[in-house]
N, C-alpha and C positions, 0 to 999 in steps of 0.2 A: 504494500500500500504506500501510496507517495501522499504527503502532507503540503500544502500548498498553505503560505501565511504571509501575511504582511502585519508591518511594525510600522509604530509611528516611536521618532527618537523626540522626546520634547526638549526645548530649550536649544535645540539645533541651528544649524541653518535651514533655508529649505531644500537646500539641494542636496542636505544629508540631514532630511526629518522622516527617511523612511524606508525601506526597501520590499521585496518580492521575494521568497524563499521557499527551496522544493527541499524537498527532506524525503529518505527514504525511512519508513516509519519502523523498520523491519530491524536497522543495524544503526540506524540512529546516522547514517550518511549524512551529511550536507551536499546536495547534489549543484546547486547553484545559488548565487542572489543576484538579485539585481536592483539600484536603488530605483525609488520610486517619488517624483516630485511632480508638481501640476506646471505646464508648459501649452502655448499657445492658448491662452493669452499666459505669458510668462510671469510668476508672484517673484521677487525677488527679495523681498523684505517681509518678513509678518512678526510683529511686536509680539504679538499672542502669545506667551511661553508657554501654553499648553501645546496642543496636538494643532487645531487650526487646520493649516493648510500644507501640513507635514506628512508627507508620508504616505502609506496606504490606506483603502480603508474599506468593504467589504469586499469579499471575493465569492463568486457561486460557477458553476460547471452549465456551460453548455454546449451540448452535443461533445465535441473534442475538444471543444476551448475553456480557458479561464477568464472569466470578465473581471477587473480588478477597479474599485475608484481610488480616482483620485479626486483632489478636493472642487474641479468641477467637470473632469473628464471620466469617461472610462476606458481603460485601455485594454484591451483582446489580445490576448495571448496564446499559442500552441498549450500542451501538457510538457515541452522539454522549453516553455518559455522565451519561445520565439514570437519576436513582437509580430502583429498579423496588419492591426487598425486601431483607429481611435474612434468614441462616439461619445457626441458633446452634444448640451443643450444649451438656451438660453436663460434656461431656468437650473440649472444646476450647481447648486449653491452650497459648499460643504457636502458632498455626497457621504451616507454612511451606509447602513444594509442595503442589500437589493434583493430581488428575484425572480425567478423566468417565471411566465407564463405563456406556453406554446412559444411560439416567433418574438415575444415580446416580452418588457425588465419592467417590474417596477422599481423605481427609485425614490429615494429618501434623499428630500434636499433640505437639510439640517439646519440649515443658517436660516432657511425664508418659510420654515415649517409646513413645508408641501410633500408632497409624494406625486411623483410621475410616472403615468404609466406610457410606454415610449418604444418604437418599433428598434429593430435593430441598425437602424441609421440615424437612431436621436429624436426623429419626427415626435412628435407629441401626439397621444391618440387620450389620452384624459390626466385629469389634476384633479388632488383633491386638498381643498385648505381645510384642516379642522375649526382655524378661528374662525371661519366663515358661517361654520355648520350651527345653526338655532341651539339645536339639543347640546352642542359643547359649549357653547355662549354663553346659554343660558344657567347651564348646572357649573361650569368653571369660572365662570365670570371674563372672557375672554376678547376680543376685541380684533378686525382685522389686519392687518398687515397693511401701511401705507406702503404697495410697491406698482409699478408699473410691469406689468407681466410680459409685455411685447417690447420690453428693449434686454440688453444683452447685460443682464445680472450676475453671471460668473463670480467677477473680481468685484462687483459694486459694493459689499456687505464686509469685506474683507478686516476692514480697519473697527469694522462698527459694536465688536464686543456684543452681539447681538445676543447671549445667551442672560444677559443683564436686564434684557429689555422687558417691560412690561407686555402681559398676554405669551412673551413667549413658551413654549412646549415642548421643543427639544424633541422635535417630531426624529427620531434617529435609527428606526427601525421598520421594516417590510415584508410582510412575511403570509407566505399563500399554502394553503390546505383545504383539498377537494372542494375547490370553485368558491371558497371563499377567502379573501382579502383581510388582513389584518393589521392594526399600526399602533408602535408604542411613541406614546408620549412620555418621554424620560423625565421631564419636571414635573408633572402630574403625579407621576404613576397612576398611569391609565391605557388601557388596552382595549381599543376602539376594534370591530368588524364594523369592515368602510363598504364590501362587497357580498353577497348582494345585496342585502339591506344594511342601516346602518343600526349597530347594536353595542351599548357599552356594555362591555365583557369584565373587564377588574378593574377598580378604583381601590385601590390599597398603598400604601404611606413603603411598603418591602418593597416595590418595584422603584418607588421615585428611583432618579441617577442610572439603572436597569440599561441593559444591551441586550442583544443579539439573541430578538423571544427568536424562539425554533418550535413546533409540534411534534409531538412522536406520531411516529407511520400509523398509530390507531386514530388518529387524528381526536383523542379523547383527551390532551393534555399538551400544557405550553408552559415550555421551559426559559428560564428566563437566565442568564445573568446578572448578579446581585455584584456589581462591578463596587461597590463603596464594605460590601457585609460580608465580601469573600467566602460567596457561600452561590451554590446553584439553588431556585427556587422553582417550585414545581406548582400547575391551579390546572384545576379542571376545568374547560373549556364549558361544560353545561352551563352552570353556576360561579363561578369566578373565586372558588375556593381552595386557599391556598392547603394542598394535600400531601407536603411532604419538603422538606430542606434538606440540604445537604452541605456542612461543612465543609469546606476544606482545610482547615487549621487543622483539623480531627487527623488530617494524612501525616505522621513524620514526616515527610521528605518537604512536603509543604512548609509545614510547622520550623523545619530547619530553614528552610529557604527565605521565611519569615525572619526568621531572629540574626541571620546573615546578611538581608540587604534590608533594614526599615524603610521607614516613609521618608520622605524628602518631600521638602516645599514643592507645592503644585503635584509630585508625583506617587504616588501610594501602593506603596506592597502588594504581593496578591491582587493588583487592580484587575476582577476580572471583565473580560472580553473577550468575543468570538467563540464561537459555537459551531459545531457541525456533526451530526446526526451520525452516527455509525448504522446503528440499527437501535431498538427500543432497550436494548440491553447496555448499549454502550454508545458514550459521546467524547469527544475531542473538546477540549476548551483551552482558550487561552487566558495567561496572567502574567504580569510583571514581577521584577525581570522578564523581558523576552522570551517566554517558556510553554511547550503544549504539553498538556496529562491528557491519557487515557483515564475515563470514569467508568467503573459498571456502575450504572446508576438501579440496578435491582439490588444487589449485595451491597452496595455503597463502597468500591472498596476503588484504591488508588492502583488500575492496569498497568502501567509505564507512565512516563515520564519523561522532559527532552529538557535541560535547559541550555536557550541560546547567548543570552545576554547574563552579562554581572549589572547593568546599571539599571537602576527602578525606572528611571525616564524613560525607559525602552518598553513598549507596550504593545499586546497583540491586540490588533482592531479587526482583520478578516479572518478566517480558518475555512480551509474547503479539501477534501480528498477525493483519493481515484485510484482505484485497484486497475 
């Protein structure tokens, strides 16, 4: 099995806030990297010392390729990481998760709290604003987005510390199971179904700050990233009830890893992020340090383990595989 990730390095430059990495999961290889920064239109500068506009940032499989963002492109890659294409929008703004549906990605544009849904040439085929939506208005108290949607927004928001701004939701996740659409609001913690009707699914205070929900293949439960509680959390999709957590501190090898690299200003241990489905038995995740574990998430028990990085700033944001 090969392990496909990207990092975001915070406090970087941007032309080293991030890289591409295959890994053979089997021998623990490092097969290649490659850095990863957003170009055309080119950032050169970003104050931000978090993540921003550093680095990579979700990655999913299609057909033989890997789709990877970056902070307003996405870049297409082969499976031995040979660059293929680029596919950009006007509205792609901080990209974080994504994913297929048939011929087509939904995308998450993080900075201007949208989700695009978008052919594989970028085309726009629909958009969805939560701040716009009545029923999230009205129950979050939310407000829309003063933006102009038909001009070229990329780099516009760049400077504007947008995660500060009032109304906003930190819309940062995308996520599809048997014909319906799903999206986390990270400042919320809330997990909206946008498709095909709209339905609020969980409102719980454990997801705020949350990444990379996933479903298990019974399509009866969504896994979340507990990126601030260092911990995987688990709700049942019927009722939005949280059915089950899973430490990670609970792991030795974690728990060392923990007490070997602490928290640093802006960057925090165990931050986790990145997800990616083995099967209902077992999931890939990533944490800072730059590092991926194998979970049985039935036994709860720590399968392997990779670490890439010694420094906290170093962080997994995508995870995707491929036997």
């Amino acid at each position: 099995m090969f392990v496909y990730f990207t990092t975001v390095r915070r406090k970087r430059s941007v032309k080293e806030g991030g890289e591409l990495i295959q890994l053979n999961w089997e021998d623990k290889q490092l097969i290649q990297s490659i850095p990863l920064f957003p170009s055309d239109p080119d950032i050169i500068y970003d104050p931000n010392p978090r993540g921003n506009s550093r680095g990579g940032k979700g990655v999913i499989k299609y057909n033989n390729e890997l789709l990877v963002g970056t902070y307003h492109t996405i870049l297409v890659f082969d499976c031995n990481l040979r660059f293929k294409r680029k596919i950009s929008n006007n509205l792609f703004v901080n990209i974080h998760e994504m994913d297929i549906v048939g011929e087509h990605i939904w995308v998450s544009s993080t900075g201007i709290d949208c989700v695009l849904l978008v052919d594989l040439n970028g085309n726009t085929l629909q958009s969805w604003w939560p701040r716009e939506i009545p029923l999230l208005q009205n129950t979050f108290g939310l407000s829309p987005m003063n933006i102009d949607k038909a001009c070229d927004n990329r780099i516009r928001y760049l400077h504007g510390e947008m995660s500060n701004r009032d109304s906003h939701v930190h819309l940062n996740c995308v996520t599809n199971c048997r014909e319906k659409t799903y999206i986390l609001l990270n400042k919320l913690g809330v997990f909206v179904q946008i498709r095909p009707e709209l339905k609020l699914i969980i409102h719980d205070k454990n997801i705020r700050g949350a990444h990379s929900a996933r479903i298990l293949d019974n399509g009866e439960v969504v896994v979340f990233c507990g990126s601030f509680k260092k911990r995987l959390l688990f709700y049942a999709l019927k009722d939005g009830v949280l059915i089950k957590e899973i430490e990670l501190l609970k792991f030795p090898e974690i728990k060392q890893l923990y007490k070997n690299y602490p928290d640093q200003p802006y960057n925090k241990s165990i931050f986790v992020r990145g997800l990616d489905i083995i099967n209902n038995r077992r999931l890939l995740l990533g944490i800072s340090p730059a590092s991926i574990i194998e979970i049985d998430i039935v036994h709860e028990m720590l399968v392997d383990f990779f670490q890439y990085s010694t420094d906290v700033g170093d962080a997994v944001h995508g995870l995707a595989h491929i036997y």
